[in-house]
N, C-alpha and C positions, 0 to 999 in steps of 0.2 A: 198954683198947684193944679187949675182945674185944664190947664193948658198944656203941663209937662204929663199928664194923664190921658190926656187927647192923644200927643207925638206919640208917647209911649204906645198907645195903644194901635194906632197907623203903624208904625214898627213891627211891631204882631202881626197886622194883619198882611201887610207885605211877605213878613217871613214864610208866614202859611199858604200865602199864595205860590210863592216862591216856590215853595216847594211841591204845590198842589201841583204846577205846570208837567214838570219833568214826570210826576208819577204817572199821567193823562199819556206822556208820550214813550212811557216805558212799554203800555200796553199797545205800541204802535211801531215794529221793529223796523218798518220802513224809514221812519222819521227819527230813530234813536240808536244810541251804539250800543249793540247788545255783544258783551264779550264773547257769549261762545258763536254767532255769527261772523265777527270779527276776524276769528280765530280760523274758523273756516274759513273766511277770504283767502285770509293770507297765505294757508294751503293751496289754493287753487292757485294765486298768484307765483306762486314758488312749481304750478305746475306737479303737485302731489294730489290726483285727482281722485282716485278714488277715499283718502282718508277726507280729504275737502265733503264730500257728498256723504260720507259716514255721519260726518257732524252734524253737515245741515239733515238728514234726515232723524237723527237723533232730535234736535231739536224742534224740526216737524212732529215726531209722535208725541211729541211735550204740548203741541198748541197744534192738536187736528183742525179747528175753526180756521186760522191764522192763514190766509192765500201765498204769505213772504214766504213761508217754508219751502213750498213745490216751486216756488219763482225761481229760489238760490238755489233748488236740485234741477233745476233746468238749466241754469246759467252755467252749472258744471257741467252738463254734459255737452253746451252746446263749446264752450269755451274747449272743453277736451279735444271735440272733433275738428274745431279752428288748431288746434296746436299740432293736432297728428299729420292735418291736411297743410299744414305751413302757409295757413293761412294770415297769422299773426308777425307775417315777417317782411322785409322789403323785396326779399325774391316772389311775394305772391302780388304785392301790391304794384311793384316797376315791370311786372307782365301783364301788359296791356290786353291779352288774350285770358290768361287766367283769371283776372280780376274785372275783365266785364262779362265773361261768360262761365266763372266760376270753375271748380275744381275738376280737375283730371278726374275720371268713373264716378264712383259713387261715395255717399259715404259710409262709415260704419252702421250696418243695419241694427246692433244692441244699442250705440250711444243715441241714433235716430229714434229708436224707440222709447227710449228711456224717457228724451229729449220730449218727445209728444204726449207722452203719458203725464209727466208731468206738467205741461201746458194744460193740457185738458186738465185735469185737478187742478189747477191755479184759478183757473177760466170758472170752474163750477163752483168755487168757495168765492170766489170775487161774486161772481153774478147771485150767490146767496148772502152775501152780505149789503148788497144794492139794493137787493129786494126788500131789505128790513129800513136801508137809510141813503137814495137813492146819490147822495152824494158823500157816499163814507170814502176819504180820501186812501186808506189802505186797498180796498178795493180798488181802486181806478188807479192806482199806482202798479197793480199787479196787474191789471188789463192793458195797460199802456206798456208796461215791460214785457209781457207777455206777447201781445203783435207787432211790437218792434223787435224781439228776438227771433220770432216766426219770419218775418218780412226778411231778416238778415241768412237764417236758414235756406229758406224757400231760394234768395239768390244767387246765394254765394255754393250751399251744397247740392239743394237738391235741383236746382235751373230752372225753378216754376216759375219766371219771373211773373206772370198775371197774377198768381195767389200774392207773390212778394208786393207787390204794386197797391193790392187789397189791403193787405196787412198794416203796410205804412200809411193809410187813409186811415184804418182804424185807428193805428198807434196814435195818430195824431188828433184823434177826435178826442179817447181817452185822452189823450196828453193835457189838451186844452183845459180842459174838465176839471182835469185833477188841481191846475196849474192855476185855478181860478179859489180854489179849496185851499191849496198849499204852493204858494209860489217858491217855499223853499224846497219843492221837491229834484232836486238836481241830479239825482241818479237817474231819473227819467229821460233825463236829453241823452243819456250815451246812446240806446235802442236807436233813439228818432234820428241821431246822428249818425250816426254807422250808415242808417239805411237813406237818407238824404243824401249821403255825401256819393253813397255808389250809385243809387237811381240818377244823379246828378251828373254822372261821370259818363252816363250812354249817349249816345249818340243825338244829335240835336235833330234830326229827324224823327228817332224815334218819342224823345222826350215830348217832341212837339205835338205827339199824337196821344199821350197820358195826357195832356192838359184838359182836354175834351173829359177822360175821367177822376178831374179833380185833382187829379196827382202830379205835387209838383215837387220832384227830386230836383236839389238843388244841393251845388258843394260848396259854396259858400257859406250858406244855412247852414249845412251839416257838416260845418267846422266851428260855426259857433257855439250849434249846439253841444258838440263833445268838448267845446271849451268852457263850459257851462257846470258839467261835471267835472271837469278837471279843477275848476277855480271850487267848489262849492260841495261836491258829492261825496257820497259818507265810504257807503261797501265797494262803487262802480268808477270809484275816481282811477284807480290804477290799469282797468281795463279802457277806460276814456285816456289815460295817457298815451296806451299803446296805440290805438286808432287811429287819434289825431298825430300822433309822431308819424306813423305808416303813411297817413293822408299828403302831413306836411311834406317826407318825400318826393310824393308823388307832384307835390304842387311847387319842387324845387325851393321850397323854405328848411333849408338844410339849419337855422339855428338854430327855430323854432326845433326841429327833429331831434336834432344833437341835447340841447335844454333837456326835452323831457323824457330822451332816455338815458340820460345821465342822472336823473331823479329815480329814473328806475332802477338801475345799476345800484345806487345807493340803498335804496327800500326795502330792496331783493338780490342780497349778494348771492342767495343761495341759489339762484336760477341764472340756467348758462343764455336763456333766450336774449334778455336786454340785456347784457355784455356784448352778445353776438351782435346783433343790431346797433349798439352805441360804436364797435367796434367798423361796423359800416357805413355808419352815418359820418363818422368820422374821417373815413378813409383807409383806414389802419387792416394790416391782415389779422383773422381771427383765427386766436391761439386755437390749438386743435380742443383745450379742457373745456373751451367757449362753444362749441357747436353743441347746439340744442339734439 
C-alpha cells in the first residue's frame, strides 16, 4: 500500500511538473507558439504586410516589457522592403552584381524607418531586461535577431557594409550567449545565416582582410545555419526556407532549391512568390497569375 502511495504520488508530482514547464515558456514567446504571433507570421508570409505588423503591434501594446514584439515589427518591415526590392527571389540572388553589392538606389525611406525604430526599441527592452538577469535568454534572443537583421539591412539595402560586418560580430556574440542558455533557439541561426552566407560570398581578397576584424563570413556556415532553422525553428522557419532555397541556387543544388520551395508552395498557396520561384527552380515558364 505504502508503495502504490509513493508511485501514485511521483505521478502527481511529474503531472505538475509537466505542466509547470510550458506555463514558464508561455511567458517566453520566443521559445513558445503564441497563436496570435503565429497568425501574424503567416500574414507576412503570404506577403500581407501591413495586416502582419497590425497584429504584431497589437500584441506588442499587450506586453510593453516583452523585446519579441518590436523584433516581429521589424522583421515585417525589413521582410516588406526585401519583397518590394526582389530581393527574396532568384533574379536578385543569380546577379552577381546585385547581390554582392546590394540593390538598385535606395530603399524605402518609411519602411527604413520603421525598420530602425523598431530595432532601437527591441535593443532598449533587451538591454533592460539584462540589466535585471544578465543572461535572460529572451533578451539575447532579441539582440541576436536584432544585429543579424541590421547586418542583412546595412548590406543588402542600405551598402554600409563596415556597419553590416559589425553587426554580424555582434549577432554572433549575442548568438553564442544565447545558444549556451537555450541551445534550442533555432530562429536565431536565420539572422547569422543570411548574413554568413553573403559576407561569405565577397571576394576572397576582401574577406581576407575582415579576418584581421574578427569576422569571418563564411557560405558554408551560413547554409548550415539557415538549415538549422529550417530543420528546428518555430516563427522564422518559412523565411529560413526561402534563403537557403535562394542560396542553394546560387550554389547549383538545384534539389535541395526545388524540395524546399515546393514545401513552400504547399504552406502558402496564397502567395504568387514561391510558385514563381518553384516554377523557376524547376524550369518551367511562370503563369502570368504566378508573378509576384
Amino acid at each position: 500500500m505504502r508503495c502504490r502511495i509513493i508511485f501514485l504520488s511521483l505521478l502527481l508530482l511529474n503531472a505538475v511538473l509537466a505542466q509547470a514547464r510550458p506555463a514558464k515558456d508561455l511567458e517566453s514567446p520566443a521559445f513558445s507558439n503564441v497563436p496570435e504571433i503565429s497568425s501574424a507570421f503567416r500574414l507576412l508570409y503570404i506577403q500581407h504586410f501591413p495586416e502582419a505588423r497590425a497584429q504584431f503591434a497589437s500584441w506588442e501594446s499587450q506586453h510593453p516589457n516583452d523585446p519579441f514584439g518590436e523584433v516581429a515589427v521589424a522583421a515585417s518591415y525589413l521582410f516588406e522592403e526585401f519583397y518590394h526590392q526582389g530581393v527574396l527571389s532568384s533574379d536578385f540572388f543569380l546577379n552577381e552584381k546585385r547581390f554582392l553589392h546590394g540593390i538598385d538606389g535606395k530603399p524605402d525611406p518609411d519602411l527604413m524607418r520603421g525598420f530602425d525604430t523598431a530595432i532601437r526599441n527591441a535593443r532598449k527592452l533587451a538591454t533592460q531586461r539584462l540589466a535585471k538577469s544578465p543572461r535572460d535568454p529572451e533578451a539575447l534572443y532579441a539582440l541576436t535577431l536584432s544585429a543579424g537583421m541590421e547586418s542583412d539591412a546595412d548590406m543588402i539595402l542600405k551598402k554600409q557594409n563596415l556597419e553590416a560586418l559589425k553587426r554580424l560580430k555582434e549577432a554572433n556574440n549575442h548568438g553564442k550567449a544565447l545558444l549556451a542558455e537555450r541551445p534550442d533557439a533555432n530562429d536565431a541561426y536565420v539572422a547569422l545565416g543570411s548574413a554568413n552566407y553573403i559576407i561569405g560570398s565577397l571576394s576572397p581578397g576582401f574577406r581576407a582582410m575582415l579576418w584581421f576584424g574578427g569576422v569571418h563570413g563564411d557560405k558554408k556556415l551560413g547554409m548550415t545555419q539557415l538549415e538549422k532553422t529550417v530543420q528546428g525553428g518555430r516563427y522564422l522557419q518559412p523565411f529560413a526556407k526561402i534563403m537557403l532555397a535562394l542560396a542553394a541556387r546560387r550554389e547549383k543544388q538545384n534539389h535541395l532549391a526545388q524540395n524546399l520551395l515546393h514545401q513552400l508552395t504547399e504552406e502558402f498557396p496564397e502567395s504568387p512568390l514561391y510558385a514563381a520561384e518553384y516554377a523557376k527552380a524547376m524550369g518551367r515558364p511562370i503563369p502570368a497569375q504566378m508573378h509576384p
